[in-house]
Backbone as CSV, one residue per row, in Angstrom:
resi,resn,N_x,N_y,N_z,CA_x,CA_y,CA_z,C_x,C_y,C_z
1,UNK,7.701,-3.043,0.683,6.570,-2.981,1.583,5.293,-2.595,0.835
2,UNK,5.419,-1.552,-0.472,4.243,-1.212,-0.701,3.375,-2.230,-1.687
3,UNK,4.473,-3.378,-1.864,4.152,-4.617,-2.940,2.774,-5.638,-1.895
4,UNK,3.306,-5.529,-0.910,2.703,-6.352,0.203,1.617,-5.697,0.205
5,UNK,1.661,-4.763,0.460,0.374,-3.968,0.883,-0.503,-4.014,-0.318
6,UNK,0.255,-3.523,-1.501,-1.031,-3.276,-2.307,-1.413,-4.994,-2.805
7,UNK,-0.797,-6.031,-2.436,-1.358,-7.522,-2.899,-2.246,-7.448,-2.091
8,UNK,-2.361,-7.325,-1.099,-3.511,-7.214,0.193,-4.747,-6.548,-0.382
9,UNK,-4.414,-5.643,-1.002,-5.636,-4.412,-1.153,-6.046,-4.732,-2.202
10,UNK,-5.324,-5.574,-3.152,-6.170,-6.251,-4.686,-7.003,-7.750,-4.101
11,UNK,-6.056,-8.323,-3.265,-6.861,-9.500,-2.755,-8.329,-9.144,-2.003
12,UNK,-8.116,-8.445,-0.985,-9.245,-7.792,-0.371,-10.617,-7.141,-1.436
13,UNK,-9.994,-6.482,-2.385,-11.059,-5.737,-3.346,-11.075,-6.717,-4.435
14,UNK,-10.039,-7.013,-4.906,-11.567,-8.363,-5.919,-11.628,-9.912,-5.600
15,UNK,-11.367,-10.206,-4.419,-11.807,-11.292,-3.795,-12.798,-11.504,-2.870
16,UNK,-11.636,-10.897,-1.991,-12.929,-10.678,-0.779,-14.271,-9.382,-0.962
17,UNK,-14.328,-9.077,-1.011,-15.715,-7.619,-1.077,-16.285,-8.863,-1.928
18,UNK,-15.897,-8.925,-3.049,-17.340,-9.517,-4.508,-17.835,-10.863,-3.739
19,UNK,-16.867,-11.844,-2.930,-17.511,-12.923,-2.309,-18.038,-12.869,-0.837
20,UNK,-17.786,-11.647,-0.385,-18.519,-11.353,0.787,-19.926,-10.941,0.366
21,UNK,-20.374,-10.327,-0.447,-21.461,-9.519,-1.137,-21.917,-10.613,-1.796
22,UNK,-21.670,-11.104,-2.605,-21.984,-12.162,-3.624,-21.990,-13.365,-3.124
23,UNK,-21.887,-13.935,-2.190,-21.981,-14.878,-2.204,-22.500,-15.148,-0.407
24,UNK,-21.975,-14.021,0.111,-22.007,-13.913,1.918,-21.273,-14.908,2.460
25,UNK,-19.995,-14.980,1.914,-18.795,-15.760,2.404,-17.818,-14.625,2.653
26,UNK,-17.570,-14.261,4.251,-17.058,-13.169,4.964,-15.266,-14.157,5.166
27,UNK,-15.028,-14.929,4.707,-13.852,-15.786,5.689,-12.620,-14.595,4.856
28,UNK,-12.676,-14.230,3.598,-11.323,-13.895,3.128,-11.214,-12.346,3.584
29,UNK,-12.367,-11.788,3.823,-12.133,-10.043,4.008,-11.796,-10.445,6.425
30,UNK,-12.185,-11.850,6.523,-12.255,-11.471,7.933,-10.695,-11.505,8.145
31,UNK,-9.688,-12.530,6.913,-8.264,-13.043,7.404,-7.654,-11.874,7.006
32,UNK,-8.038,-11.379,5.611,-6.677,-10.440,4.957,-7.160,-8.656,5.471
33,UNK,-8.306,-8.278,5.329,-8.678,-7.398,6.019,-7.816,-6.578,7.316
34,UNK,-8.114,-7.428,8.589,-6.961,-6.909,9.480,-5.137,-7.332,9.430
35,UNK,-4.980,-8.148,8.542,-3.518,-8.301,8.173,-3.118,-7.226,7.311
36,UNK,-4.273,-6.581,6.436,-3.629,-5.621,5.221,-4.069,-4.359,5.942
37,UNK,-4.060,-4.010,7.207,-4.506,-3.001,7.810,-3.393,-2.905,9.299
38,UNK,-2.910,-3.815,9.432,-1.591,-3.946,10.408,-0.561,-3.693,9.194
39,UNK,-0.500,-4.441,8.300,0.709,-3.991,7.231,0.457,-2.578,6.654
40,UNK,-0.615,-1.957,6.803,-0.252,-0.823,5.850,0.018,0.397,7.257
41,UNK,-0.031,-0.187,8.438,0.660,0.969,9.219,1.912,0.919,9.420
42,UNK,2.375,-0.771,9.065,3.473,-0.748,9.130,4.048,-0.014,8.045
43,UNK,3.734,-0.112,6.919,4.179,0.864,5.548,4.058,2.212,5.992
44,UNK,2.542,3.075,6.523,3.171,4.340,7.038,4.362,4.970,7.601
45,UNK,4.887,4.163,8.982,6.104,4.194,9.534,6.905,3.906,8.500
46,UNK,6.967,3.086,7.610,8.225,3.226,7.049,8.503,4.494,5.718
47,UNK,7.157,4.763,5.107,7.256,5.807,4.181,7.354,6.738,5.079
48,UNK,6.866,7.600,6.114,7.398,8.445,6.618,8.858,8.356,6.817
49,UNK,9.339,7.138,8.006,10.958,7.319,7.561,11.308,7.865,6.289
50,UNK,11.722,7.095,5.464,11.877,7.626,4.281,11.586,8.708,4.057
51,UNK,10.579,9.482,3.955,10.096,10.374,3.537,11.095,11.402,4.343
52,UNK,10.933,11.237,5.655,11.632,12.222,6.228,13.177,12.344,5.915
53,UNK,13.931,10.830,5.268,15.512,11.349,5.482,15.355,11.784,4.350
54,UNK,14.748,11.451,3.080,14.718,12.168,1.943,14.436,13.379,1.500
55,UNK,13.926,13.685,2.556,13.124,15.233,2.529,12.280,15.602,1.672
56,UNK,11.055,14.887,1.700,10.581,14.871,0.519,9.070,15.787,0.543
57,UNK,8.542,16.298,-0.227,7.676,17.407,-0.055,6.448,16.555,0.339
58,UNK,5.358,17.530,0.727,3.839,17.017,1.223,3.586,16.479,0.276
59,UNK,3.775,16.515,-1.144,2.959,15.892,-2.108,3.350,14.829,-2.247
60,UNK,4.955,14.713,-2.280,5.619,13.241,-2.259,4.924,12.363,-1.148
61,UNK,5.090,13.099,-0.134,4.183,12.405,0.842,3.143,11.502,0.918
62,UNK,2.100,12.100,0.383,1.047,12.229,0.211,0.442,10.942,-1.497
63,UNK,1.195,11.124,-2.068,0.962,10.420,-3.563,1.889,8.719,-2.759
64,UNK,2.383,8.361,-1.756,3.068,7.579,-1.318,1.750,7.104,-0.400
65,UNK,1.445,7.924,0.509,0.799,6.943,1.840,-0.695,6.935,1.067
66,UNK,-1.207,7.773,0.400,-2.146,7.404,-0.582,-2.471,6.365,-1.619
67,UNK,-0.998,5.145,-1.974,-1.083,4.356,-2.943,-1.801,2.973,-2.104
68,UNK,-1.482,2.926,-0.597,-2.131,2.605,0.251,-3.669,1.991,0.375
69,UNK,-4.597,2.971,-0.748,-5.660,3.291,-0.288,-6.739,2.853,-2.219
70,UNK,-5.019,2.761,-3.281,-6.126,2.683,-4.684,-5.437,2.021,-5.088
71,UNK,-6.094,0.780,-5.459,-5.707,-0.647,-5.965,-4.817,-0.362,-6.942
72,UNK,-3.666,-1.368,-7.539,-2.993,-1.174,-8.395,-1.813,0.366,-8.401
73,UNK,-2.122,1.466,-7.697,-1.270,2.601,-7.547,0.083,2.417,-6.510
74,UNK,-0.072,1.532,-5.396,1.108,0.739,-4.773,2.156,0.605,-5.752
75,UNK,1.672,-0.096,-6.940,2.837,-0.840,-7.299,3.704,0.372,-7.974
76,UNK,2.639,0.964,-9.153,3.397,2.100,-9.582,3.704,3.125,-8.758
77,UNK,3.629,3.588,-7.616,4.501,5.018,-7.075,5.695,3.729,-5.533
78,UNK,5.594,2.435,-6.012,6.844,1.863,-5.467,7.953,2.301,-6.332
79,UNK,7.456,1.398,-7.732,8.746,2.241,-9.382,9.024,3.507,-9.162
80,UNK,7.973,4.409,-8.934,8.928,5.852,-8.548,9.607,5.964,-7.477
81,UNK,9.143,5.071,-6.906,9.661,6.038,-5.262,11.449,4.805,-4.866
82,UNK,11.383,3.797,-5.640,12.510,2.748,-5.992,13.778,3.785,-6.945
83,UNK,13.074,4.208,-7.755,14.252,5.035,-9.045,14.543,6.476,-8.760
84,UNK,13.811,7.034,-7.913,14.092,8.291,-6.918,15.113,7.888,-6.166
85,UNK,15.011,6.911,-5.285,15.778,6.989,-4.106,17.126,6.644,-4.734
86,UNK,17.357,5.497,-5.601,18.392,5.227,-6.799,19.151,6.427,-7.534
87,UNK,18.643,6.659,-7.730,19.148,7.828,-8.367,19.620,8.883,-7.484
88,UNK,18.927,9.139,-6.439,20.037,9.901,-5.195,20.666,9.436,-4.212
89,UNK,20.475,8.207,-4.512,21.883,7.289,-3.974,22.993,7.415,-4.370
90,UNK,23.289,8.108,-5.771,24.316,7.814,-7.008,25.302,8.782,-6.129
């Protein structure tokens, strides 16, 4: 989920913003905009799940629904939060 989301949030920030601004072509921030903003609540609900059966502290929390929000950090605290849960799966 957080792969989705953060493709959204790289598409949105260096596609759409620079050609909305630059050029005043609004069509790509008007499509992916509210799609990457329905998907990333859907990602809340699901990192909270998670979060909650894992029991995982405010910060875990927090460094998770935050990757949300800074381009490129999705992908890396997915790798952690993928080899965490792996590893206490064992």
């Amino acid at each position: 989920m957080a792969y989705i989301v953060g493709v959204g949030l790289l598409i949105l920030v260096l596609v759409g913003v620079p050609l909305k601004y630059a050029a005043g072509y609004r069509g790509v921030v008007a499509v992916v905009g509210p799609i990457h903003g329905i998907l990333y609540i859907v990602y809340l609900a699901a990192a909270y799940d998670l979060a909650r059966r894992g029991r995982w502290t405010l910060r875990q929390m927090a460094a998770v629904v935050g990757a949300g929000f800074v381009p490129f950090l999705a992908f890396v605290v997915e790798r952690q939060v993928t080899r965490r849960v792996e590893r206490e799966m064992r």
